[in-house]
N, C-alpha and C positions, 0 to 999 in steps of 0.2 A: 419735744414730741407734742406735735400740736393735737391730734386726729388721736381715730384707736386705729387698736393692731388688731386684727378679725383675720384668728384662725381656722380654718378649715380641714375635715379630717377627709379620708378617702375619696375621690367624687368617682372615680371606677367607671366612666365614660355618662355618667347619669347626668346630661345636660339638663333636661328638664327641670330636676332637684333642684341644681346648682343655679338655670337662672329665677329660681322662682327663691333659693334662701338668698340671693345676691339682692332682687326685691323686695324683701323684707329688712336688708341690713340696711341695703339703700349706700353705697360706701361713696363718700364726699374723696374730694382731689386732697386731700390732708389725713386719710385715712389710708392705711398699709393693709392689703390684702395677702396671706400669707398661707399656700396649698400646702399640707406635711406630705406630699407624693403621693403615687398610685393616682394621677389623672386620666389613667385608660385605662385597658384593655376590660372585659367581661360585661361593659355596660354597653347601650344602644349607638351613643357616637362619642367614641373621645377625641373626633377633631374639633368637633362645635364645644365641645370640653377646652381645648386648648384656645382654642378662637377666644372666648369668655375672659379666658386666664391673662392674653393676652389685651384686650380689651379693658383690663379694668386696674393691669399694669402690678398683676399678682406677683410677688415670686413664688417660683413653685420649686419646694424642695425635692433633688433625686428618692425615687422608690425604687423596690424592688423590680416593679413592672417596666418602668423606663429603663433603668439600670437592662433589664431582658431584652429590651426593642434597640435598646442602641448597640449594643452590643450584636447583636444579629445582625444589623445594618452592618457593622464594622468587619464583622465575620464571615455571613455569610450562612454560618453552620447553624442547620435547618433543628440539631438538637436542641439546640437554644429555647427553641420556641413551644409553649403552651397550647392547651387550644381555640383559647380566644386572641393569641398575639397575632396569628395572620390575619383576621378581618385588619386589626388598628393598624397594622402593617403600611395594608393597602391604602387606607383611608386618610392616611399623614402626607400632607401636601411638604413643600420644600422650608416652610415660614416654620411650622410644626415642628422639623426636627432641629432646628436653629432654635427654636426656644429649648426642645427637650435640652440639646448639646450645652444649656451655659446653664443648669439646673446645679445649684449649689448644694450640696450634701445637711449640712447644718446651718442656721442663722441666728444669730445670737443678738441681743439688745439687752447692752448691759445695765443700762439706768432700769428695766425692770427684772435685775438678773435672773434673764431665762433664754433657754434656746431651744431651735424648733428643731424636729428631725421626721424623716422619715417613720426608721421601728425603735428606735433604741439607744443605749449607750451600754458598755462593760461598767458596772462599778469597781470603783477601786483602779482606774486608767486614764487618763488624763483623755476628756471627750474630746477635744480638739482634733488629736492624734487618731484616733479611732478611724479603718480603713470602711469603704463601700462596703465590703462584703461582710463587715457586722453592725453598720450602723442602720444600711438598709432591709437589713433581714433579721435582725434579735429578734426573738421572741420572748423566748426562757432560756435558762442558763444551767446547764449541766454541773454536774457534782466535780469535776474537772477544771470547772470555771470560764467553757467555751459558749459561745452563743449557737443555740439550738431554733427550731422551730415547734413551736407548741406539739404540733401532730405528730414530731419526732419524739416528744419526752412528756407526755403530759402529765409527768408525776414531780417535774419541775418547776423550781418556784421561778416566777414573773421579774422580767430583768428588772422592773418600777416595783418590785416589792421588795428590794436589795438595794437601791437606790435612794441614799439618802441626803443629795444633793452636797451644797452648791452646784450647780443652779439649777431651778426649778425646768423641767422637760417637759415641751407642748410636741405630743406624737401622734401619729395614726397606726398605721399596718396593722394591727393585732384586733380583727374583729367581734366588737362584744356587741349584747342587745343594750348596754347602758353606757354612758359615760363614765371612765374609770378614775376616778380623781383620789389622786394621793397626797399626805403632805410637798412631797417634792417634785410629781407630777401629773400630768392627766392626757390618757388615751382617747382620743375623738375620735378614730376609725365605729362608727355605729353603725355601721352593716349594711349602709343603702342600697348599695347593689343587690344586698340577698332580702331585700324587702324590707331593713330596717329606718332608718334614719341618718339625714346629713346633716353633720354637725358642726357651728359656729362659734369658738370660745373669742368672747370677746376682753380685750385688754385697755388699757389699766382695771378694769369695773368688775373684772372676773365674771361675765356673764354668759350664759347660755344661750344659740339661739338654735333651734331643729325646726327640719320640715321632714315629714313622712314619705317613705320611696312610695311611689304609683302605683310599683307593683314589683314583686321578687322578680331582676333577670336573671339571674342568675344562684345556683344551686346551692 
């Protein structure tokens, strides 16, 4: 591993953000750019979002939000959809859902054992194995031991506060005002879409890099 590995938490269509912390990282051709999901919907454009991602040879891991658009693409069924998924709907050229379609759920690099996801893992289940429908949507975890969403159980403790690795988890989904770093992992989703900050963990060097959103788009 010659380069680093610059991960990135939620960008939520916030091109702005994104090309201005990709300016500050500055990422060389020996450096691995690495999205944990949620590259669209609720922000200004998540095609010049993807355009970016494509552009600098990102992988971007499935979210929730892509997991919703592709699935509607496939379906049809108009329930599916949010009320920001019809703008990005419309706005995804043909290049755009060819990248969403070959979005890998997890990434793993095991010389610094750690892998990247979306929202989560079950502890105590072997991550690999672990389907879409709870790697990219954990929040919290019920007293049952199923994966919830925070605003469904808020009296649940945090799937990374039950998580005691092997191996260390780089996530988004779960929006906080702070970076949430645990012994075995850390939460980068920092809330830029709702006015907070986009966030850079950079590897091997464990470092930090944020830029401030422009402004709250979203509620």
């Amino acid at each position: 591993m010659n380069g680093r590995i610059i991960a990135i938490g939620d960008i939520h269509g916030c091109h702005l953000e994104f090309a201005e912390l990709l300016e500050r990282l500055a990422p060389t051709k020996d450096d691995q750019l690495i999205l944990v999901g949620d590259l669209v919907n609720r922000g200004p454009d998540s095609a010049r979002v993807i355009d970016l991602a494509i552009e600098h040879r990102a992988i971007s891991l499935l979210g929730n939000h892509e997991l919703r658009l592709l699935n509607y693409r496939r379906t049809g069924d108009r329930s599916l959809l949010k009320e920001t998924d019809e703008i990005t709907f419309n706005q995804l050229r043909p290049e755009h859902w060819s990248y969403l379609d070959q979005m890998p759920l997890t990434y793993e690099i095991e010389e610094l054992n750690t892998v990247f996801v979306h929202g989560g893992f079950l502890p105590n289940e072997p991550w690999a194995k672990q389907p879409a429908t709870v790697v990219t949507r954990i929040q919290v975890i019920d007293a049952q031991g199923r994966p919830m969403k925070r605003a469904d159980c808020s009296e649940c403790p945090l799937w990374a506060d039950l998580w005691n690795g092997p191996p260390f988890v780089v996530y988004g989904h779960t929006p906080r005002p702070d970076i949430y770093k645990l012994k075995w992992s850390v939460g980068i989703d920092t809330a830029c879409v709702m006015g907070g900050h986009l966030t850079a963990y950079i590897l091997p060097e464990r470092r930090f890099v944020q830029v401030k959103a422009r402004r709250r788009y979203y509620p």
